[in-house]
N, C-alpha and C positions, 0 to 999 in steps of 0.2 A: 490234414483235415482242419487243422486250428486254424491254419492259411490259407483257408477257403472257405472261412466262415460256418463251417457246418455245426462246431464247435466252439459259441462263444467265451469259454470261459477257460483259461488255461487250468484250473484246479483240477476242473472235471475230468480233464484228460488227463492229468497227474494223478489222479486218483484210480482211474481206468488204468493205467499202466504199473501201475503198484500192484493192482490185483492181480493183473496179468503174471507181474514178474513174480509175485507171491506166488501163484501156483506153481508155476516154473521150479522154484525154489523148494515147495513142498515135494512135486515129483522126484526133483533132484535126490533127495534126504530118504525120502520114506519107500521111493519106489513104488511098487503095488498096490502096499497099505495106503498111499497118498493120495489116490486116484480120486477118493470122496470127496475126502476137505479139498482138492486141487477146484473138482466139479462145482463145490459148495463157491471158491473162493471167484469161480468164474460164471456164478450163476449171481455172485451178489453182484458184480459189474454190470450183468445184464440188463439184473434190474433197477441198478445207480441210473442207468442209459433211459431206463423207457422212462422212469422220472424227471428226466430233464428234458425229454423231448415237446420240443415247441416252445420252451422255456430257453436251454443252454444249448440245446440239439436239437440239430433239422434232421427231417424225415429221413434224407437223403442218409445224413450222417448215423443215424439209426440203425440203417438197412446196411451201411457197410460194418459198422462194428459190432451191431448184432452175428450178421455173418459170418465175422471172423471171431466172434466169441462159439457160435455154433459150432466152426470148424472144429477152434480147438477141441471143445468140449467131446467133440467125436472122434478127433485124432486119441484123445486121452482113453476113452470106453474101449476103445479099438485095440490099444497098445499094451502088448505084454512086456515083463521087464524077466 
């Protein structure tokens, strides 16, 4: 996405992918218990994303990372451990 403009600022998506791996990471450790702060950690990137939009993030790039923050977030609701 960086390499197609959708994303102009490389931080923002370094920052994006920290959250990401952050929850990851939380799941990994806590399991069941993690599922919140996972949600919490993938709900702050969401809202990092609508902040930038039309500023560091196009519409376009929006709707795909919003989605795949959606995903996870309901692959996570969904999954028992």
């Amino acid at each position: 996405m960086y390499l197609y403009g959708q994303i102009k600022n490389r931080g923002i998506l370094n920052s994006i992918k920290t959250k990401i791996e952050g929850a990851q990471q939380i799941l990994e450790k806590q399991k069941e218990k993690g599922k919140t702060p996972a949600i919490n950690k993938l709900s702050a990137a969401a809202h990092e994303i609508q902040g930038q939009t039309g500023k560091q993030l196009d519409e376009d790039g929006l709707k795909i990372i919003q989605g795949f923050i959606n995903s996870l977030i309901a692959q996570i609701k969904d999954k028992t451990f």
